[in-house]
C-alpha positions, 0 to 999 in steps of 0.5 A: 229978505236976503237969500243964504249962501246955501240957497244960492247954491241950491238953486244954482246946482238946480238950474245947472243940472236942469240945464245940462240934463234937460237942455245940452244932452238931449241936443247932443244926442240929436246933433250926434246922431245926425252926425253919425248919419251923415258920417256913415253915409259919407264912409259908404260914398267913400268906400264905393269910390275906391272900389270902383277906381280900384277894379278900373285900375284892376281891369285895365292892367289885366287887359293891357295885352288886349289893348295893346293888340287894339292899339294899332287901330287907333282902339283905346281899352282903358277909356272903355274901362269905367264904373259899369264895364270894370264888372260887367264882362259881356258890356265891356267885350260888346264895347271892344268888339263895336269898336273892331267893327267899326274901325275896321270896316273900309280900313284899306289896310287890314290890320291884324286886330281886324283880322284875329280870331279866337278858337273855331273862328270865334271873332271874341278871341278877348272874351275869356281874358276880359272876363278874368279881368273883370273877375279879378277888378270885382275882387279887388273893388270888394278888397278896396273898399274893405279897407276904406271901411275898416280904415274909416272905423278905426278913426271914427272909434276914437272919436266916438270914444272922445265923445262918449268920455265927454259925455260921461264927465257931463253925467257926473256933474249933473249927478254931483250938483243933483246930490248937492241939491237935494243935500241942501234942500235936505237941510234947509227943510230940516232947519225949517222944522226946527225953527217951526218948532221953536216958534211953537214952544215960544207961543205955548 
């Protein structure tokens, strides 16, 4: 027996429906949320990178009168300047101070960094310098990576807003070919009716 052309339609709008409500939207909504996962993760990672090079570049511009100082016993302050020292005073002025030592101990020349002291003979004459530097490199790692997140947000609303439009319009058409399914089943059952019932008239 040959299959109507509302028939046709009927089972194609269920197997359609079925497959985008039961099959694409739940493994959109699982890809999506692995997605935003990693993206979340990966704006972090980014953000923390930019503040960490930021206060580098911070601590160092901020101590280049210091380094200018060391210079002349072979000391480089910017190689000391990393990850842990840009925030951590007591750690760099240690380094800077190791490194005097060490540099000065059996110098035949003494060199004026050698022999500089601060305030009362306090041989961490750099000590306040370096803790404003850091300071200020903690402030603006926090700043820079303000602005990697808030930049990174800002993209990612637009995306999301792409996806959630897409998802919508899938929606929609799951709920048009439900209707058109349930419309069709609605009139073929009342079409059935009404030929059961001829049937029985012709049979009284």
């Amino acid at each position: 027996m040959e299959k109507s052309l509302a028939d046709k339609i009927e089972k194609g709008c269920l197997r359609c429906g079925c497959a985008l409500g039961g099959g694409v939207l739940p493994i959109w909504g699982l890809v999506g949320g692995l997605w935003y996962a990693t993206w979340s993760q990966y704006v972090t990672q980014k953000a923390l990178a930019a503040g960490i090079e930021k206060g580098i570049t911070t601590v160092v511009s901020e101590l280049k009168d210091v380094a200018q100082s060391f210079s002349r016993i072979n000391i480089h302050i910017s190689e000391m300047v990393n990850a842990e020292t840009y925030r951590c005073p007591n750690s760099l002025t240690t380094s800077i101070y190791a490194a005097k030592e060490n540099a000065c101990v059996g110098n035949m020349v003494v060199a004026e960094a050698c022999t500089e002291v601060g305030e009362g003979g306090n041989p961490f004459w750099f000590n306040l310098k370096v803790l404003n530097a850091t300071t200020k490199g903690i402030s603006a790692a926090k700043s820079a990576e303000e602005a990697e997140i808030a930049t990174a947000n800002a993209a990612s609303a637009h995306l999301f807003s792409a996806i959630g439009y897409f998802i919508l319009a899938i929606l929609i058409i799951v709920l048009v070919m439900i209707i058109i399914y349930l419309v069709l089943r609605y009139r073929r059952k009342k079409k059935m009716n009404r030929k059961a019932q001829y049937t029985k008239l012709l049979n009284q």
